[in-house]
N, C-alpha and C positions, 0 to 999 in steps of 0.2 A: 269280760271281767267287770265284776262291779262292783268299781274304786271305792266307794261312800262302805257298802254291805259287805266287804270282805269274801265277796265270794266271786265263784268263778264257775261259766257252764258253758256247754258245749252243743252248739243247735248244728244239724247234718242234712238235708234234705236232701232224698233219694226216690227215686221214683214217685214224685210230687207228695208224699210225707213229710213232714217236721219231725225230727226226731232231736230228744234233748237227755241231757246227762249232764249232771251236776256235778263236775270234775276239772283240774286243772285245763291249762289249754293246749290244743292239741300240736306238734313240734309242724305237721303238714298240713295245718290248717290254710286254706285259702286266704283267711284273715280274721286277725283278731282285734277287739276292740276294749278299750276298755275306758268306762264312761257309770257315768253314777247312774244310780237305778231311777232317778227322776227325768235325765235326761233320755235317758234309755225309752220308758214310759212313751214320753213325749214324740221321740224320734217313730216308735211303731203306730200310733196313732195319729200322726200327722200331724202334731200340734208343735213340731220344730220341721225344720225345711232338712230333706236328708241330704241334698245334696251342701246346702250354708252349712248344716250343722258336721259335716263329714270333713271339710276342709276347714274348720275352725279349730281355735285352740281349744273348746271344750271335751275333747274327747284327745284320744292315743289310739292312733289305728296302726298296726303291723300285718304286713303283708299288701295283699292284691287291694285298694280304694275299688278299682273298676267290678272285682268281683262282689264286694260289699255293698255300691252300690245294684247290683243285677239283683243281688238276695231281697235289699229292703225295696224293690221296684215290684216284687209279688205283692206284697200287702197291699187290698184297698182299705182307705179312710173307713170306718167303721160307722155306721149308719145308726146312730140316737134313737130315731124313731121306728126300729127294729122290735118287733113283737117276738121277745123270747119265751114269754109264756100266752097263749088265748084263749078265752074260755071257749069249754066244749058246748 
């Protein structure tokens, strides 16, 4: 949930896909969180510590921490000097 944006979605990953739906939260959800979209940003690209940032008063987590942590432990830091476009 994202406290600041009013909104709410729903990420699932099933056989190593991210699948997302822009809907309430789900009642068997592993875990939910809910944290402003800046923080948010921050926490998927490494620019907040997930484990500081998960046990901090900056966010509301319901449910499983440990499964939450395992989810954001997929992501790598994202790499700057990554060529998403080169010329032919």
């Amino acid at each position: 949930v994202l406290s600041d944006a009013g909104e709410s979605h729903v990420l699932e990953l099933s056989n190593a896909v991210l699948h997302h739906w822009r809907e309430p939260p789900r009642a068997d959800a592993d875990a939910t969180i809910t944290v402003t979209r800046r923080l948010f940003i921050d926490m998927l690209t490494g620019q907040a510590g997930i484990r500081e940032t998960l046990f901090s008063d900056q966010l509301d987590v319901a449910g499983s921490k440990v499964e939450l942590l395992r989810f954001f432990a997929l992501f790598d830091k994202p790499d700057a000097a990554f060529p998403i476009v080169t010329p032919d």
